[in-house]
C-alpha positions as CSV (number, residue, x, y, z in Angstrom):
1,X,-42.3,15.1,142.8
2,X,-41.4,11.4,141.1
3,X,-43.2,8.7,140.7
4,X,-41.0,6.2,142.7
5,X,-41.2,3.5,145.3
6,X,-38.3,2.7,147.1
7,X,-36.1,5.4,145.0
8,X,-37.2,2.5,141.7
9,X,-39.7,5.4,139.0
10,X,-42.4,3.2,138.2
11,X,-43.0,4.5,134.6
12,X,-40.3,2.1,132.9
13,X,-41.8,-1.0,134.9
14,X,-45.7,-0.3,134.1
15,X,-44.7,0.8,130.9
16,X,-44.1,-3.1,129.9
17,X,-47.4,-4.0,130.3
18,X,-49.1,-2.1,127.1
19,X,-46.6,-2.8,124.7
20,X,-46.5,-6.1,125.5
21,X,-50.3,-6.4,124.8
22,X,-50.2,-4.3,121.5
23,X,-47.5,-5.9,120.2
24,X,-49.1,-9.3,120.8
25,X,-52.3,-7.7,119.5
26,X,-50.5,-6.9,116.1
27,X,-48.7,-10.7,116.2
28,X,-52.6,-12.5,116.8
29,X,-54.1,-10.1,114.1
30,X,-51.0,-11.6,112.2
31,X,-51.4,-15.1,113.3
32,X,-54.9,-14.5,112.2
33,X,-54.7,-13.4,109.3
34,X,-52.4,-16.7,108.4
35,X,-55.2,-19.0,109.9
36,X,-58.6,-17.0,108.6
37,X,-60.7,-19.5,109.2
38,X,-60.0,-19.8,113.3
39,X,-62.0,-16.5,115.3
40,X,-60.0,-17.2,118.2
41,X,-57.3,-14.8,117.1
42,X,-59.0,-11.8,116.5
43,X,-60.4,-12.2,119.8
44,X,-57.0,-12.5,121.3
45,X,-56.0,-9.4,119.6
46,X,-59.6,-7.5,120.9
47,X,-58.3,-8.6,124.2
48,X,-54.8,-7.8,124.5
49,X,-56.0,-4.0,123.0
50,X,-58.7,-3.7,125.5
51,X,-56.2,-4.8,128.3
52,X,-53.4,-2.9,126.9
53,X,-55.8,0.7,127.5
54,X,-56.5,-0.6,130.6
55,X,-52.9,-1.1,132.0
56,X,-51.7,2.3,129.8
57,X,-53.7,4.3,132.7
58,X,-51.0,3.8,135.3
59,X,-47.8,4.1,132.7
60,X,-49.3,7.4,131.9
61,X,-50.1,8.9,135.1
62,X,-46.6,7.8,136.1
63,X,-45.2,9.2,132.7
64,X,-47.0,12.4,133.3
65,X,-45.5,12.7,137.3
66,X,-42.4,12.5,135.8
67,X,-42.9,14.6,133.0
68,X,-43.7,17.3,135.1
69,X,-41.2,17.1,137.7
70,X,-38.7,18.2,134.9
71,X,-37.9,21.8,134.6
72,X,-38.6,24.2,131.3
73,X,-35.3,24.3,130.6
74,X,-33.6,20.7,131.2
75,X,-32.3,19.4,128.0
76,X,-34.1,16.1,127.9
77,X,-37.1,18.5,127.9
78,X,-37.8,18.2,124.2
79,X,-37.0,14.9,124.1
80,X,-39.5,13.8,126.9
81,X,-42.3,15.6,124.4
82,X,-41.5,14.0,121.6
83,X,-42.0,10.8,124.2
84,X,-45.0,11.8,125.2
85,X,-46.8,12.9,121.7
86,X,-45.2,9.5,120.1
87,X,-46.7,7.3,123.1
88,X,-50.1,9.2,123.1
89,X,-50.2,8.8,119.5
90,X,-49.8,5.4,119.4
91,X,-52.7,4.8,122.7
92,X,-54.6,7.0,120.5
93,X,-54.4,4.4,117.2
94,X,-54.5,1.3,119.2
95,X,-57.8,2.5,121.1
96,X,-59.5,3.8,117.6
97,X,-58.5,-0.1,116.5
98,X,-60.2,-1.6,119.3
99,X,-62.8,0.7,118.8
100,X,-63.2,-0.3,115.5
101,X,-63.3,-3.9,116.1
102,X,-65.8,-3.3,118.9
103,X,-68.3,-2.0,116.3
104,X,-67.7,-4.7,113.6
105,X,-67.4,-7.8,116.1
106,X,-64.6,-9.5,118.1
107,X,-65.2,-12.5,116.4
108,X,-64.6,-11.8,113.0
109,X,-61.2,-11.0,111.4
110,X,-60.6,-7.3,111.7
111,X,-61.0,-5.2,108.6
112,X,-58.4,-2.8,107.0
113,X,-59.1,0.4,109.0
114,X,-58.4,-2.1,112.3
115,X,-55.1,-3.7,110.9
116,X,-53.8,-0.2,109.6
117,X,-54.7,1.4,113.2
118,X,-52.8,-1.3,114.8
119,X,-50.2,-1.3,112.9
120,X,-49.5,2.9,112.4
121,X,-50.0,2.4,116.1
122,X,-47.3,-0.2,116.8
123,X,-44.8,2.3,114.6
124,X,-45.9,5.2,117.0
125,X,-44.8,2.6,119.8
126,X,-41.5,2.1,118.6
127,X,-40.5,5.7,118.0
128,X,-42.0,6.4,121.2
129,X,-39.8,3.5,123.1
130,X,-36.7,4.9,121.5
131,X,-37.1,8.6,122.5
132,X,-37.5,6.7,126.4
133,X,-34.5,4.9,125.5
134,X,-33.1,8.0,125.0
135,X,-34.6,9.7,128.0
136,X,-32.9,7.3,130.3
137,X,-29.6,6.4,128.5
138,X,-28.5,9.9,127.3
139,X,-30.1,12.4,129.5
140,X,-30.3,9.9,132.9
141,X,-34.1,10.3,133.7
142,X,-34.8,7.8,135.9
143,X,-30.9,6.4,136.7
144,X,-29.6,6.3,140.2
145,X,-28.7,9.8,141.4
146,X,-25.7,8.7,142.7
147,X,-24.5,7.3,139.3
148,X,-25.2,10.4,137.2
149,X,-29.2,10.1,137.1
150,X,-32.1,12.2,138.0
């Protein structure tokens, strides 16, 4: 079974939705920590992690459909691990941030353990995304059938 609609998977579309919101959680804690004075940007970034757990429900069910519809012993197998532990990982962090910054206030500039959980988490993202990259542009997870996919 696949996650599809349409033959289109739906992991790579839903997936856009978290990172965006982490990453622009990590540029408002950023932007924040440029303009201290303002509490409008660490309750951007609260925001954007909150919503960014939220919307990482779907892209993970889809992610784990897909997962699981590969056999033990496809090649991309390790790979699509790797994806998975990287990805978890990193909703892991961003969650424990915005857990963090639940407990200490939205609107006050988050504190060390916050930034370093956002940030740890945002590295986790980007080895994550590039083992996906990998998933569909080496092994064809996802690609039209007819051109070489599966």
């Amino acid at each position: 079974m696949r996650a599809r609609i349409a033959g289109h998977p739906l992991h790579p579309a839903l997936v856009h939705f978290p990172v965006g919101l982490w990453l622009a959680a990590v540029l408002w804690d950023g932007v924040g920590w440029w303009r201290s004075n303002e509490v409008l940007w660490p309750q951007m970034s609260y925001w954007c992690l909150a919503l960014g757990l939220a919307a990482a429900l779907p892209a993970v069910a889809t992610g784990l459909v897909e997962y699981f519809a590969l056999n033990s012993d496809d090649p991309a197998i390790d790979t699509a691990t790797a994806h998975m532990m990287a990805m978890a990982g990193s909703a892991a962090l961003f969650g424990a941030s915005w857990v963090v910054r639940a407990k200490t206030g939205i609107a006050v500039a988050p504190n060390g353990w916050a930034l370093a959980l956002s940030l740890i988490g945002a590295s986790a993202l980007a080895v994550g995304g590039w083992l996906g990259g990998a998933l569909v542009y080496r092994y064809g997870i996802g690609r039209d059938e007819g051109r070489g996919g599966r």
